[in-house]
N, C-alpha and C positions, 0 to 999 in steps of 0.2 A: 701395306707398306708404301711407305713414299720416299720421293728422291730427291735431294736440296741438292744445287749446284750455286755454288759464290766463284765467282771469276773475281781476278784480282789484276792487278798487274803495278809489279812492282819493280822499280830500277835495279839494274845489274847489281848497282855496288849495297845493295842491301838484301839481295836475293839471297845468302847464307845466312843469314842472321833468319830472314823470313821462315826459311823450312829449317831453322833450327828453335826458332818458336814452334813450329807446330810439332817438331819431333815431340816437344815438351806439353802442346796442349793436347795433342793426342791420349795423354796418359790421364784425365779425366773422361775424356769424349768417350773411350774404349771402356771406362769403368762406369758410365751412365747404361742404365737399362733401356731404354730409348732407343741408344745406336744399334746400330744391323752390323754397320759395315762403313769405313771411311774411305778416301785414297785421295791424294794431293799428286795432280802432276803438273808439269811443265812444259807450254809451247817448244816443239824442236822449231818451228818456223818464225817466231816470235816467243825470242824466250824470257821477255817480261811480260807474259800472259801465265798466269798458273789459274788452276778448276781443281777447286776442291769440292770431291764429291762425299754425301753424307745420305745411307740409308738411313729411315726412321721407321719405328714402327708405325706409326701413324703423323701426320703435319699437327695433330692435337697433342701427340703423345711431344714432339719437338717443340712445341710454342709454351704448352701450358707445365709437362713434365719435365722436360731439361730444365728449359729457360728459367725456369720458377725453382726449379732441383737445387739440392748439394754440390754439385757435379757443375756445375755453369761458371761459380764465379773463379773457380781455378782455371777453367777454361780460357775466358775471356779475359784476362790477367794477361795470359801469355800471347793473348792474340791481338791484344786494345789496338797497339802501335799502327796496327794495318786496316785496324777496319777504312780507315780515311780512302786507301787504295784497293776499298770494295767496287766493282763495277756492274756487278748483278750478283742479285740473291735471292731465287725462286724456289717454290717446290713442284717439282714437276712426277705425274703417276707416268707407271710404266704401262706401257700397252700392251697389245697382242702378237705386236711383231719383233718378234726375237730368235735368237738361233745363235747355233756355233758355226764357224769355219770349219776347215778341213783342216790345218796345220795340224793337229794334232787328233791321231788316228784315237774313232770309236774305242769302245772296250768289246762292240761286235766283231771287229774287224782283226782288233788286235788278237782276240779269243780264236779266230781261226775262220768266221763266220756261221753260215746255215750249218755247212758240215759239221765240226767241232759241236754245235749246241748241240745238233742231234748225234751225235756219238756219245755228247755227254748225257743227256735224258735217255737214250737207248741201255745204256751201262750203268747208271742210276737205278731207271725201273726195275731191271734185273736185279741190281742189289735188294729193293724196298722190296719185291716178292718174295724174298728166301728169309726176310728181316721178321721175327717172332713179333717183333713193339708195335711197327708200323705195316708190317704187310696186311694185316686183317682190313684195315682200311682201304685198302687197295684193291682185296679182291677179285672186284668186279670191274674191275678198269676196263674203261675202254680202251680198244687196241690202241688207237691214236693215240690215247692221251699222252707218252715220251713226246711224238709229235709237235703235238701242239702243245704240249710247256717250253718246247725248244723254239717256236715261233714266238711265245711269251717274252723268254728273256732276251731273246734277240732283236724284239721291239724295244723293250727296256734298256738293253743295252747301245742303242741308237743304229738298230738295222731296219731293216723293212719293215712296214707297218702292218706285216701279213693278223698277226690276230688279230686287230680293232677289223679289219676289212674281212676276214676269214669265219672269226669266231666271237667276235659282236665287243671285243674290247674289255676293259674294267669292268661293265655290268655283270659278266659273264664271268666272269673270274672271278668275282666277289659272290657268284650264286654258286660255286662251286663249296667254298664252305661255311656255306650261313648254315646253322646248325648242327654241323659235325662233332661240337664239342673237343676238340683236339687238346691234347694235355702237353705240360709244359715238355715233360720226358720224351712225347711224340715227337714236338717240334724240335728238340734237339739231337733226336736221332736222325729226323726228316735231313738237317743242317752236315750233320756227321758224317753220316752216308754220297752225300752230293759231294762235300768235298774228298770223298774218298774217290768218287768216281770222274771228280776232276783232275787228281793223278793218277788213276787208271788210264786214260781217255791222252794225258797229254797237252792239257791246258797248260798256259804258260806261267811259268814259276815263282816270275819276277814278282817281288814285293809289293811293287807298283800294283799289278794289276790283281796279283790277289788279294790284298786289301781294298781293291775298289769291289770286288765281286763276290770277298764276304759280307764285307760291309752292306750291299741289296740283300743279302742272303739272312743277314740275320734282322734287317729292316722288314722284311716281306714276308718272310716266317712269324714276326713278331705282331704284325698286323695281320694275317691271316688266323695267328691263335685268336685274335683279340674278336675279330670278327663271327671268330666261330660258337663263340662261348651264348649259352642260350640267353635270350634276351639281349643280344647286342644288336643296335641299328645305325650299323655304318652307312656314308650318304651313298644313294643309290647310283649316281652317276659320277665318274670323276674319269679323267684322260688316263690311259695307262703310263705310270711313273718313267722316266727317262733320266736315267744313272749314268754319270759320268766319273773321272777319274778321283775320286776325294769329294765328288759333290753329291747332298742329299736334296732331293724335294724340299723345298721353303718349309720351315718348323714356324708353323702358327698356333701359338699356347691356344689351348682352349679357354676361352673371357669367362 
């Protein structure tokens, strides 16, 4: 992906007119396969500066697929009057350094942290042992293993980064079911049972955050079916995923 910023700067007495053009060209920009992602804002310190930014799938996929697309010339219709009061218009990649603030608390944190995960995989496992579908899989578990699934999600869930340091990360978790063959009825009882033991346990209720943590839940189940099925060769290395409130890991189609 790549990231275009145009800086503009446009006088007061035309500033409503301005972002009421783009309310309007936005509604091609949104309907082009190309965009990620848009947002238009406005200098609080200079507020005849506005940054209109524009994810793209690729600076190929914006130059040759919009600009050449269906989708452009409704676009630039609505936006002509201002290109004049363009002052830059680059694309710029994103790097390595990035992160959230604090303002707004983890879904480790919110969940109760270490404690809470492992109350929750504690009262989990016990369920999946007595479970007819899935216990046979389980078997031979290792005592840890409540454990260290609960150091999993809580990495995932943006706590400490005890399994990558602990227990060797993604690699390791993805060697857990390469070849298991898990069926789809497993994986939905696996899903069923968790969250049964997340109102056993006392996880929090609110909307909010149970839909942020079925949402990994049926993400992560859905890739570990997929992983596990014979002849499957997911990539060997990748970071352990980091789930936030409504946000998934970046969706890149496969080419």
């Amino acid at each position: 992906m790549i990231v275009e910023y145009i800086r503009y700067r446009i006088h007061a007495d035309r500033a409503q007119e301005f972002e009421t053009a783009y309310r309007r060209a936005a509604v091609p920009l949104a309907n082009a396969p190309q965009c990620v992602d848009y947002e238009l804002t406005r200098c609080v310190d200079e507020p005849a500066c506005y940054v209109l930014r524009i994810t793209w799938t690729s600076a190929e996929d914006h130059l040759e697929g919009f600009r050449k697309g269906p989708d452009f010339p409704a676009f630039l219709a609505e936006i002509r009057p201002y290109v004049t009061d363009i002052e830059e218009m680059r694309h710029y990649e994103v790097t390595g350094v990035r992160g959230r603030g604090s303002s707004v608390p983890t879904l480790y944190d919110w969940a109760g942290g270490a404690e809470a995960l492992d109350r929750l995989t504690e009262t989990f496992y016990g369920l999946v042992r007595k479970d007819e579908l899935i216990g046979p899989l389980f078997a031979h578990m290792d005592p840890g293993h409540p454990r260290y699934v609960a150091m999993w999600l809580g990495e995932v869930f943006g706590g400490p980064d005890r399994y990558t340091r602990e227990r060797g990360g993604y690699p390791h978790m993805l060697s857990q079911h390469l070849g298991k063959g898990i069926t789809e009825p497993q994986r939905r009882r696996w899903v069923n049972l968790l969250l049964d033991a997340a109102d056993e346990v006392g996880l929090p209720g609110d909307p909010e955050f149970r839909a942020a943590f079925l949402g990994y839940i049926e993400w992560g189940t859905r890739l570990a079916f997929a992983n596990s099925q014979p002849g499957a060769a997911p990539p060997a290395q990748a970071p352990v995923p980091h789930w936030g409130w409504g946000v998934a890991p970046p969706y890149i189609p496969k080419g």
